[in-house]
C-alpha positions, 0 to 999 in steps of 0.5 A: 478509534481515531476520527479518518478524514474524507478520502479523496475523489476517485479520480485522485485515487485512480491517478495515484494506482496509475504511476508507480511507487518509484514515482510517489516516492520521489514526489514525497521526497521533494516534499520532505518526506523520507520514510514512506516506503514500506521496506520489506513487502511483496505482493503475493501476486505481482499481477495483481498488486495495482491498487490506491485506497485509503488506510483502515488500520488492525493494530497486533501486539504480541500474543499471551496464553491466556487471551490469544486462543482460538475462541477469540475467532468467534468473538465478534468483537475480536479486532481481527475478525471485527475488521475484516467485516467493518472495513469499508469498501474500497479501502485498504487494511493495512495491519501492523503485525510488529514485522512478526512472520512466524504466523499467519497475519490473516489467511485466505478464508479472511481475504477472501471475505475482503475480497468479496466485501470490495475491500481494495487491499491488504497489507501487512508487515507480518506474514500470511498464511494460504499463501498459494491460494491467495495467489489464485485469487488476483487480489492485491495482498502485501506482506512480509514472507509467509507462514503456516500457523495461524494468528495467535501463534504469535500475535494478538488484536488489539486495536482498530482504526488507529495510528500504526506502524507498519514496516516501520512506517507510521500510517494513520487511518484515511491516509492513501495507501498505493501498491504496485509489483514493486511494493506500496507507499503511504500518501499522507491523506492532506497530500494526495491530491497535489501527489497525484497531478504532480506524480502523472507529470512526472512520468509524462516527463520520464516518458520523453526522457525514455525517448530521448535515451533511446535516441542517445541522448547522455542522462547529462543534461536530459535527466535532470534536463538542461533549458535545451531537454525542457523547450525540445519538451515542451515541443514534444508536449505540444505534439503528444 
């Protein structure tokens, strides 16, 4: 296991689930980083995709006949069924299912005990299976398509709490993972405070920059924005 760093304070959480994956994404743009989206993802229910919680990672590899049976489900050690009970509250389990949907990564039984746990998420780049009845609970679950069969169709658990990739992203145990109906980012953990201040300035930036379309401004020189879009902002601030 890989030692995860302290996650940050709930109101860094908390400001991260309020602006969107869009907003991340460009904010880790301008600090270098290109590949934090993880591409391919959906909510299963998109009314219920809000979230921001630090990562707590299930590594898969591919199943083998001899070990991926379904005695393993009573094993207490069996990484699969050992995160679901380990995972700690109000963090996401993120699983790297190698982008395998022809089984079910977890199920609704298992998501419900998340769920219950007060894990905040799930994601993976597999499929899920109970699909409709993960749906019915309002809960932030991410993935790849769904599917019928169970688990060890395809995969096996091999791994707990350590560097993964997941949709072709690598994400390391305490870093943040955000989610909205658009899909989720990954904040590297050393940078989500900054992330978050400078992500709520952005959209309180876009939010002006809405109004000033709507009232016919050209994007030319509102977005990005001349001296002139940056003082009649600046007034706006002061008004707001």
């Amino acid at each position: 296991m890989t030692e995860t760093p302290k996650p940050p304070a709930a109101a860094v959480l908390d400001a991260l689930k309020n602006v969107s994956t869009a907003t991340l994404t460009t904010q880790l743009f301008k600090r270098g980083f290109r590949n934090t989206f993880l591409t391919g993802l959906a909510p299963v229910n998109a009314e219920a995709a809000h979230f921001a919680a630090p990562a707590y990672t299930l590594r898969y590899i591919p199943a083998r006949e001899d070990v991926a049976v379904p005695d393993v489900w009573a094993d207490h050690e069996y990484p699969q069924r050992k995160a679901i009970e380990s995972a700690p509250e109000g963090c996401a389990l993120v699983i790297d299912s190698m982008g395998d949907v022809r089984s079910g990564s977890v199920g609704d039984i298992l998501i419900k005990r998340l769920q219950v746990r007060g894990v905040a998420a799930l994601i993976t780049d597999g499929a899920l299976r109970d699909t409709p009845a993960i749906h019915a609970m309002n809960y932030p679950a991410f993935c790849a398509g769904a599917a019928a069969p169970a688990s060890v169709a395809t995969l096996y658990a091999a791994d707990l709490q350590v560097p993964i990739a997941c949709a072709g992203v690598a994400i390391f145990p305490g870093d943040i993972m955000v989610g909205d109906a658009e899909g989720v980012v990954v904040v590297p953990r050393r940078l989500a405070d900054e992330v978050a201040r400078d992500a709520g300035e952005q959209e309180r930036f876009e939010r002006f920059v809405h109004e000033r379309i709507e009232q016919g401004h050209s994007t030319f020189g509102t977005y990005p924005p001349n001296d002139e879009t940056l003082a009649a902002y600046e007034t706006w601030s002061e008004k707001e």
